[in-house]
Steps between C-alpha positions, in 0.01 A plus 500: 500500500764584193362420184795286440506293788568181270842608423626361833401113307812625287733686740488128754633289245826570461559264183286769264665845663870398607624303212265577220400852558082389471572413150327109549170673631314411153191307368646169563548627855186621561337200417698271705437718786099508407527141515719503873249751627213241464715234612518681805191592562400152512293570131410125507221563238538642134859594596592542155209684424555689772868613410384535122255764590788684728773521203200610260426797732881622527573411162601833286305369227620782195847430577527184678908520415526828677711495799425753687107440486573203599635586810292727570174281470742231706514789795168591478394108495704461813301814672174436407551128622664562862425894539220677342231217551558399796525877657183625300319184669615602834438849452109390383394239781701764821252787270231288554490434855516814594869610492653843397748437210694700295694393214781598301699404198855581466605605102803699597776347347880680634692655283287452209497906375894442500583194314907496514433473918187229460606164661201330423394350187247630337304192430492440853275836604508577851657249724364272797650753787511834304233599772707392790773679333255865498354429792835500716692754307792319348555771275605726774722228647893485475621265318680317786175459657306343196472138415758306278291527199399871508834607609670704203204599379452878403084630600401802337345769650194386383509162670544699851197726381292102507611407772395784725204537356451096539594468838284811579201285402616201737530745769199713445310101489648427886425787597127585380380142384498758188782539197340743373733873514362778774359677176372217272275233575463337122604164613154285588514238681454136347154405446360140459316618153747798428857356500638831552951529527722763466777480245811660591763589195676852653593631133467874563580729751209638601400104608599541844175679607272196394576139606419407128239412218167346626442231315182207472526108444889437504531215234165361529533297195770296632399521854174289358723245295706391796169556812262352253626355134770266659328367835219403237670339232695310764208360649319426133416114478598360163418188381820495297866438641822571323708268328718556838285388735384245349884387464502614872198272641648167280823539698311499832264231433831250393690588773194401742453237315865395568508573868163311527656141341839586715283541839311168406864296432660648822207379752504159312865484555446564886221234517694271320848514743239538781375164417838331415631654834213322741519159266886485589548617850130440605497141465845439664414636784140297513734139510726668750196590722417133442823352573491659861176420549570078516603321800837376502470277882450119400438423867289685766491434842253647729381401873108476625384558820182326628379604820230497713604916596439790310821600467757323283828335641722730306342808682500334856841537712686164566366490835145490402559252259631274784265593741188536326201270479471341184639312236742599244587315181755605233467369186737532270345524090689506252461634140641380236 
């Protein structure tokens, strides 16, 4: 990791680099983005409390009017939040089970021992890909073959001097499953109780036969306030609730209120037309039923057979009403 990882936070939003040249990176704007952080992390619980503790931390408190502290402490906010804890966690729990790690903290900052040729701030350290940029030599590339942003830019000898000896390290690392040089082994291996890392600042010449300074407990302090402090205090009950919540919970418990009543009106409404609907066309078509149901036929004439047979004269054929024994009487009834 660089140990100024946060300053990509700065370099993505074009509004503070491209127009005002980082000049609205100030206390103002690092508590707004204390408070955005929580928002984002779903802080549902002593948000503000949360956020207050955050600015108090990166606050520069002799000078809090001093500029450049207070983008540095705005970097090194941003690092510690989405860089340094998170890594040194990782770096613990694959120590822990068993896993070979190595780690490594990039200070190197280009350019810095010639300050005419620097092109990058001082406040902002060592930036996010500063290791990407050792580790695959862009000092020794042409400047038709470097990206937009690094194009035009002059490297000292010195920076070539890093990178070898940087990307010497990588390759020594795929090699052996071991960055240490052929004729130094100082760099120990990350233990779960010894947080052991190397920290890499080429300054000299004679740097190139040692991968770097061995160094124990990278930022432990705020490793603890973001692993431990924070999860904590965000899960703290309180019995108290902010003058904003409070505010917050009113607003809810009217507009339920509200929908509650409206949901009550609208189903009366649908009984009510439901009702209205059956009383109007319901009972028309009842007395229409009705009407079709009477008999309309003021006389009815209808013809009995009496007979002796079993069968009735209307079923016999004409011939067996002539020939057959028996006698047959039609009556004639009428119905009025």
């Amino acid at each position: 990791m660089n140990a100024q990882d946060g300053s990509e936070v700065v370099l993505e939003d074009r509004r503070l680099g491209e127009f005002s040249q980082f000049n609205d990176v100030d206390h103002e704007y690092l508590k707004s983005y204390a408070l955005e952080y929580c928002y984002r992390h779903n802080y549902s619980m002593n948000r503000e409390a949360t956020a207050d503790a955050i600015v108090s931390k990166y606050t520069f408190w002799p000078d809090r009017a001093a500029v450049w502290a207070i983008k540095e402490n705005f970097i090194q906010f941003a690092t510690d939040a989405y860089y340094t804890a998170p890594m040194q966690l990782s770096a613990h729990l694959h120590s822990a089970s068993g896993s070979r790690v190595f780690q490594y903290v990039n200070n190197y900052n280009f350019s810095k021992q010639h300050p005419d040729l620097s092109f990058i701030p001082d406040w902002m350290g060592v930036c996010r890909d500063c290791d990407l940029y050792l580790m695959f030599g862009y000092p020794f590339l042409p400047d038709e073959l470097r990206p937009l942003g690094l194009r035009g830019i002059n490297f000292t000898d010195m920076d070539r001097n890093a990178s070898r000896t940087f990307s010497n390290i990588v390759r020594r690392f795929t090699y052996y499953q071991n960055p240490n040089f052929l004729y130094d082994g100082s760099w120990v291996a990350y233990e779960p109780r010894r947080h052991w890392y190397m920290n890499f600042n080429y300054s000299h010449e004679e740097d190139w036969k040692v991968p770097g300074t061995i160094a124990r407990d990278y930022r432990y302090q705020d490793v603890a306030f973001w692993n431990e402090y924070i999860p904590a205090l965000v899960n703290y009950m309180t019995t108290t609730f902010s003058p904003e919540n409070v505010a917050y919970r009113r607003e809810i418990i009217v507009y339920r209120w509200i929908t509650g009543v409206n949901a009550i009106i609208i189903i009366l409404l649908v009984v009510l037309a439901g009702a209205f609907g059956y009383m109007v066309f319901g009972h028309k078509e009842e007395e229409n039923a009705e009407y079709k149901g009477e008999s309309h036929q003021l006389v009815d004439f209808g013809i009995r057979s009496v007979s002796d047979g079993t069968v009735s004269s209307r079923t016999r054929s004409p011939h067996s009403r002539i020939r057959g024994g028996g006698t047959q009487y039609l009556e004639r009834e009428s119905n009025i």
